[in-house]
C-alpha positions as CSV (number, residue, x, y, z in Angstrom):
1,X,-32.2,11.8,-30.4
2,X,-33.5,11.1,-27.0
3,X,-31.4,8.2,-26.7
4,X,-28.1,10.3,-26.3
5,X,-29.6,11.5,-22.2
6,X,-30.0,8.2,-21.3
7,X,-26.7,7.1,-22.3
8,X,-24.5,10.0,-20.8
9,X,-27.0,9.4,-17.7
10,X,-24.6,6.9,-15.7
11,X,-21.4,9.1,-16.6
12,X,-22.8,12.0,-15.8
13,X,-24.0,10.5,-12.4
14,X,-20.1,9.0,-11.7
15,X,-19.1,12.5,-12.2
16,X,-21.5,13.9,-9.6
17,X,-20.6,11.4,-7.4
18,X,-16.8,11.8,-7.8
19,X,-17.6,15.6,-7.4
20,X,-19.0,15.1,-4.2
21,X,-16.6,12.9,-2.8
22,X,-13.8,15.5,-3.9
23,X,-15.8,18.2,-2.0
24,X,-16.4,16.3,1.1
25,X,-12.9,15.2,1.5
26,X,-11.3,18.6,1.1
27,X,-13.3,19.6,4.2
28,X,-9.9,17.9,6.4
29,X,-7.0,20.0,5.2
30,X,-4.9,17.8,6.7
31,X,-6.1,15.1,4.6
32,X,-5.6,17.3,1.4
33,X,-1.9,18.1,2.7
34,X,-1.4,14.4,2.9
35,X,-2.5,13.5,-0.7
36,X,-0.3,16.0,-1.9
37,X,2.5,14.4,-0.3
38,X,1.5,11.5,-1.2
39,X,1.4,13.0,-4.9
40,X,4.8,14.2,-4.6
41,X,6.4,10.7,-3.0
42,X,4.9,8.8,-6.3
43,X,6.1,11.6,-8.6
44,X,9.6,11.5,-6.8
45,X,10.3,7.9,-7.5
46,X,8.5,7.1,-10.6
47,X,10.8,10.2,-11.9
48,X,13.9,9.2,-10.1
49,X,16.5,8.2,-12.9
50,X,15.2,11.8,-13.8
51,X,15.8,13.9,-10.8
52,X,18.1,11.7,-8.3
53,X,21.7,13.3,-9.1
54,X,23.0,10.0,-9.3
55,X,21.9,6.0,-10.0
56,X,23.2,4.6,-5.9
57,X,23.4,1.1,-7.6
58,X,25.8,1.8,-10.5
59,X,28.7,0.7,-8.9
60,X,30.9,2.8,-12.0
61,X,29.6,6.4,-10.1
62,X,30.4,5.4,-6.7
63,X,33.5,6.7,-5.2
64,X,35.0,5.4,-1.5
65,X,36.4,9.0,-1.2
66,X,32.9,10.4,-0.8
67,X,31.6,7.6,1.7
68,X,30.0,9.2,5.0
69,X,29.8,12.7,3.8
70,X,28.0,15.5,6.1
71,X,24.6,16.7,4.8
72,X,25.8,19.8,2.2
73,X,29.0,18.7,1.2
74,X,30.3,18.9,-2.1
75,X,31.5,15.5,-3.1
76,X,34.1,14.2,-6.4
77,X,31.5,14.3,-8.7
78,X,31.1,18.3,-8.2
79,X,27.6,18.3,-6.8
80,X,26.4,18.8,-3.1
81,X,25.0,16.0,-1.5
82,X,22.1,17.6,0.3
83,X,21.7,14.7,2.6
84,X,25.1,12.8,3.0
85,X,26.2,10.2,1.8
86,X,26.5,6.6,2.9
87,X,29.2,4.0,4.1
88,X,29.6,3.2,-0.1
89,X,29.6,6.6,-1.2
90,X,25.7,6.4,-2.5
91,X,24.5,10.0,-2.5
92,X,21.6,9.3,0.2
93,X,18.8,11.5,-1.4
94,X,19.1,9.6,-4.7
95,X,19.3,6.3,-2.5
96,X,16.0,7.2,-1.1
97,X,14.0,8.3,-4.3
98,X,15.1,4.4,-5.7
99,X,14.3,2.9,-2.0
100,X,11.0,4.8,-2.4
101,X,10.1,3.0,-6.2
102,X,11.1,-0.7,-5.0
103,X,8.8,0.3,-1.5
104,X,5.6,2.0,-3.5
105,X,6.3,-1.1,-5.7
106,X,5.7,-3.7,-3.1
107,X,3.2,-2.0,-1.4
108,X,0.8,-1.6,-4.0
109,X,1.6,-5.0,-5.1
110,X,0.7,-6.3,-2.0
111,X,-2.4,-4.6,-1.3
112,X,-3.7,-4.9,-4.8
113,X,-3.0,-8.7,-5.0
114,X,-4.5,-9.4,-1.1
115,X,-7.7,-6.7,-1.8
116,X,-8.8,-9.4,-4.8
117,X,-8.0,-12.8,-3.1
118,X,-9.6,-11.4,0.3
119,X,-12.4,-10.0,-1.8
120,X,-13.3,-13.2,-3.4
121,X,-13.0,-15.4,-0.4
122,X,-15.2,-13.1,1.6
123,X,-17.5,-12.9,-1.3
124,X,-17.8,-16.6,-1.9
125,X,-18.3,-17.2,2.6
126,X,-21.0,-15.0,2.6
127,X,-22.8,-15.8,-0.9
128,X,-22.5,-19.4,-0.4
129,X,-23.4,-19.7,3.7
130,X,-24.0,-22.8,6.0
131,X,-20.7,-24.7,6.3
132,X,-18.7,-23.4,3.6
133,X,-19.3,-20.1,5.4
134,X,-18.3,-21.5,8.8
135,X,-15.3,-23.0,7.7
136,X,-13.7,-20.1,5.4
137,X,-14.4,-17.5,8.8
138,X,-12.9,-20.2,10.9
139,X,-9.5,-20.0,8.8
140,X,-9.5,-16.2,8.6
141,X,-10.7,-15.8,12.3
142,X,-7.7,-18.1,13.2
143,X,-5.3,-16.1,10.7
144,X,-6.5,-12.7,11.9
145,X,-5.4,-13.7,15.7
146,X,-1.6,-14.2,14.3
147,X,0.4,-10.9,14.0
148,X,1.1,-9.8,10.5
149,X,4.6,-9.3,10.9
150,X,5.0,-12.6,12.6
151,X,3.1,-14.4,9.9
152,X,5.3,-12.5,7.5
153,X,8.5,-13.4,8.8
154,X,7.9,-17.3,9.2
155,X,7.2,-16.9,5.3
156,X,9.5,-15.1,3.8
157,X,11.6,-17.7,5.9
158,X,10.3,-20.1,4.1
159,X,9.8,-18.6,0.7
160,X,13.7,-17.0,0.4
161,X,14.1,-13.4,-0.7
162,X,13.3,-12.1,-3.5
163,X,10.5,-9.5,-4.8
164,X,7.9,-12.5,-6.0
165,X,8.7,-14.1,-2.4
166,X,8.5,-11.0,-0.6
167,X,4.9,-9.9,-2.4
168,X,3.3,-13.3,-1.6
169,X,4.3,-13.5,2.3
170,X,3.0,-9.9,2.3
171,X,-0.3,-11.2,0.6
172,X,-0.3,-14.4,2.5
173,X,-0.3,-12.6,5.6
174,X,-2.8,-9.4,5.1
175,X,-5.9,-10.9,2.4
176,X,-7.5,-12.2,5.8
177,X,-8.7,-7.9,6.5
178,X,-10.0,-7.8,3.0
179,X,-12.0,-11.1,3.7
180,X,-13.5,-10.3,6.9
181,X,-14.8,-6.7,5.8
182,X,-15.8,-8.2,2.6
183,X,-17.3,-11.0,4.6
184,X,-19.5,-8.3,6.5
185,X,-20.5,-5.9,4.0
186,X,-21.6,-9.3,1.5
187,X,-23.6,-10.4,4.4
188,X,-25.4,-7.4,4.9
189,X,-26.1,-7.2,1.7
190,X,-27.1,-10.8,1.1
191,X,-30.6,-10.6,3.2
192,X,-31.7,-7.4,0.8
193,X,-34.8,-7.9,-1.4
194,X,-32.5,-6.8,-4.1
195,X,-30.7,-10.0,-4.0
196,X,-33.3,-12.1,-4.1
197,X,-34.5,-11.1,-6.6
198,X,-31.3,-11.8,-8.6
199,X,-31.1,-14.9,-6.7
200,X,-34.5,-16.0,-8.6
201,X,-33.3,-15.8,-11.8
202,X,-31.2,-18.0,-13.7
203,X,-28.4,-15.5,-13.3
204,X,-24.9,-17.3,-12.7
205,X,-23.4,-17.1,-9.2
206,X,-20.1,-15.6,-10.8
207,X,-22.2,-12.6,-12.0
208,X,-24.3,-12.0,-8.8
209,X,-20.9,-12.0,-6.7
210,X,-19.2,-9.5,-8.8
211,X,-22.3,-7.0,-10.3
212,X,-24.5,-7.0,-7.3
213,X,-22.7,-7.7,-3.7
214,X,-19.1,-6.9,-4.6
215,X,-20.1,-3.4,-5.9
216,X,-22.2,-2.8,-2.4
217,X,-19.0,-4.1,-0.6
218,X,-16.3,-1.4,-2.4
219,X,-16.5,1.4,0.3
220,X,-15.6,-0.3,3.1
221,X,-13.1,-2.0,1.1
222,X,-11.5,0.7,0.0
223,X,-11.2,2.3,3.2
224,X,-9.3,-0.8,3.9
225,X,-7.3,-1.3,0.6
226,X,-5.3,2.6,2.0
227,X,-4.6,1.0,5.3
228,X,-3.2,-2.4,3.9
229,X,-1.5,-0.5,1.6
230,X,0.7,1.0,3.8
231,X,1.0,-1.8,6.4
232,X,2.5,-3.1,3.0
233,X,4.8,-0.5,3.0
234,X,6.0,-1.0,6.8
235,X,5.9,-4.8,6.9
236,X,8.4,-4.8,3.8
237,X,10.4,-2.0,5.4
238,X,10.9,-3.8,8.8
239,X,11.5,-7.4,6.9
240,X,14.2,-5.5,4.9
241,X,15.8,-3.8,8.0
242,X,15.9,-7.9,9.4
243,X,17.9,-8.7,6.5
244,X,14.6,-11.0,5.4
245,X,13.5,-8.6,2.6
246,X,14.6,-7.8,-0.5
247,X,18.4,-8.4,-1.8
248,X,20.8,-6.0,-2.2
249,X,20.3,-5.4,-5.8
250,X,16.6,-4.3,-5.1
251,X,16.9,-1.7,-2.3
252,X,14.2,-0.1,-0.4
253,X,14.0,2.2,2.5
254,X,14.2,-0.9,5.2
255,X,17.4,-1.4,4.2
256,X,18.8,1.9,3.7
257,X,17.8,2.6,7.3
258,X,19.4,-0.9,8.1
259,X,22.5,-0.1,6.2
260,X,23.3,3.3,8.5
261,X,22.2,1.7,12.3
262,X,25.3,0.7,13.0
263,X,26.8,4.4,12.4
264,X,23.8,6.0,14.5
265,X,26.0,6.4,17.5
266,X,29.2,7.7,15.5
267,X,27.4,10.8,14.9
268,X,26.4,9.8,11.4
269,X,22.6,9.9,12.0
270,X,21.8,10.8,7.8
271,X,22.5,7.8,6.9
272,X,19.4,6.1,8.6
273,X,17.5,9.2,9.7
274,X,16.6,10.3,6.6
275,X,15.4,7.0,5.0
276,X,13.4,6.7,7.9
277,X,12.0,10.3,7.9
278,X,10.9,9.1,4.2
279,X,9.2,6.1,5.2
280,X,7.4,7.8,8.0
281,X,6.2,10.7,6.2
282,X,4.6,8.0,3.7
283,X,2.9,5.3,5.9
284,X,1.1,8.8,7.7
285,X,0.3,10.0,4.9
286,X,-1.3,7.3,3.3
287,X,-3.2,6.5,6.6
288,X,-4.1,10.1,7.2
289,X,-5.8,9.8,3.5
290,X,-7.5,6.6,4.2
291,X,-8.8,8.0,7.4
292,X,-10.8,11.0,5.8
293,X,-11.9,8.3,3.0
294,X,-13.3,6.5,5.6
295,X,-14.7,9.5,7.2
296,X,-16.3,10.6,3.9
297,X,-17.9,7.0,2.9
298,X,-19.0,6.4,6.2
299,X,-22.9,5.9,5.2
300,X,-23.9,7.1,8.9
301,X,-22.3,10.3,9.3
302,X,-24.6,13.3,9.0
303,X,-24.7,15.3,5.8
């Protein structure tokens, strides 16, 4: 019978802890305005087939007759097309919910895939020391003084298009942030008494890395993974407006705002205003969210 505290102990603590981060982020209502946008973005396009009035990339319910329509107008297939239409005919709110899947898509993708390779490189630097240490910082240092987009464009050159290309350039040229902060918070952490004393026993390295210094790393980490995630976002938007990005069969906001530039100065601003209201009302959002997750794990900030 008394063995039933101890076990609900470390879930009851998670939940107290999770209870307290919810209350302290709340405190920015501008931070709880972005999550729900951000909320309503995911909902949006993992429900799209569901709520866009029409699939943009079946070529069978496109019609030339309803190409460039204004914002309101009531097209051949009997419903209003609340934000235009575009040069095909694509109703451009439905073209945006499926830009917004393929962009979410890659973004996470990105950020998840670069958050464990940066991890583990910065974990093994500042575990290991001395020279392999030196040399791993070296590479990142030098990596970290190259722009991301520029780094992501020479790849994707290289690589072709395609979303397994696209993902790995994307990687390739943001897991150096996760190693550095990883790097740091590992180091700090490597001089406690705490791990020397698991550094005495004949504990594995594999098992100090991952249950005693990466836990210790997560917050900063995670403050990080937000950000990454949507410089994800914009890096695959601006190599899709370049025509570098993903084909035509896999579109995404980059190049529904590439497909309407040329028409910005006819008058038809929906077709790439729109796309890029979407894509800026996301990347804000998910910044504004990592910014007050950074604010609430900040260990110095008074209480």
């Amino acid at each position: 019978m008394s063995s039933s505290p101890a076990i609900s102990a470390p879930a009851e603590t998670r939940w107290v802890r999770l209870g307290n981060f919810w209350s302290d982020f709340k405190q920015s209502p501008v931070a709880v305005a972005a999550l729900i946008v951000i909320v309503s973005v995911v909902l949006m396009a993992v429900l799209a087939p569901l709520v866009a009035p029409q699939d943009p990339y079946n070529q069978q319910t496109l019609d030339l007759f309803d190409a460039r329509l204004e914002p309101g107008e009531v097209g051949s297939g009997g419903y209003v097309h609340w934000l235009g239409t575009d040069a095909a005919g694509r109703d451009v709110y439905s073209a945006i919910l499926y830009g917004l899947r393929t962009s979410l898509i890659v973004g996470v993708m990105a950020g998840t895939f670069a958050l464990v390779l940066g991890a583990t490189v910065g974990l093994i630097a500042a575990y290991y020391g001395g020279r392999i240490e030196a040399i791993i910082m070296r590479v990142i240092d030098l990596q970290l003084s190259l722009p991301a987009i520029l780094l992501a464009l020479v790849l994707v050159a290289m690589l072709g298009q395609g979303l397994p290309q696209l993902v790995t350039a994307l990687v390739a040229a943001q897991y150096a942030y996760f190693a550095r902060t990883t790097h740091g918070a590992a180091s700090a952490e490597r001089r406690k008494d705490y791990i020397e004393a698991a550094l005495s026993t004949p504990l594995p390295a594999r098992q100090v890395l991952f249950r005693h210094l990466l836990p210790n790393a997560l917050p900063p980490l995670i403050v990080v993974a937000t950000v990454q995630v949507a410089n994800s976002i914009a890096l695959e938007a601006t190599l899709s407006f370049l025509g570098l990005g993903l084909p035509l069969t896999q579109p995404s906001l980059g190049s529904l705002i590439s497909n309407g530039f040329q028409f910005l100065l006819s008058g038809r601003y929906w077709i790439s205003i729109y796309p890029g209201i979407a894509l800026m009302l996301t990347v804000v959002a998910i910044n504004l969210v990592g910014d007050q997750v950074r604010h609430v794990l900040n260990p110095r900030r008074s209480r």
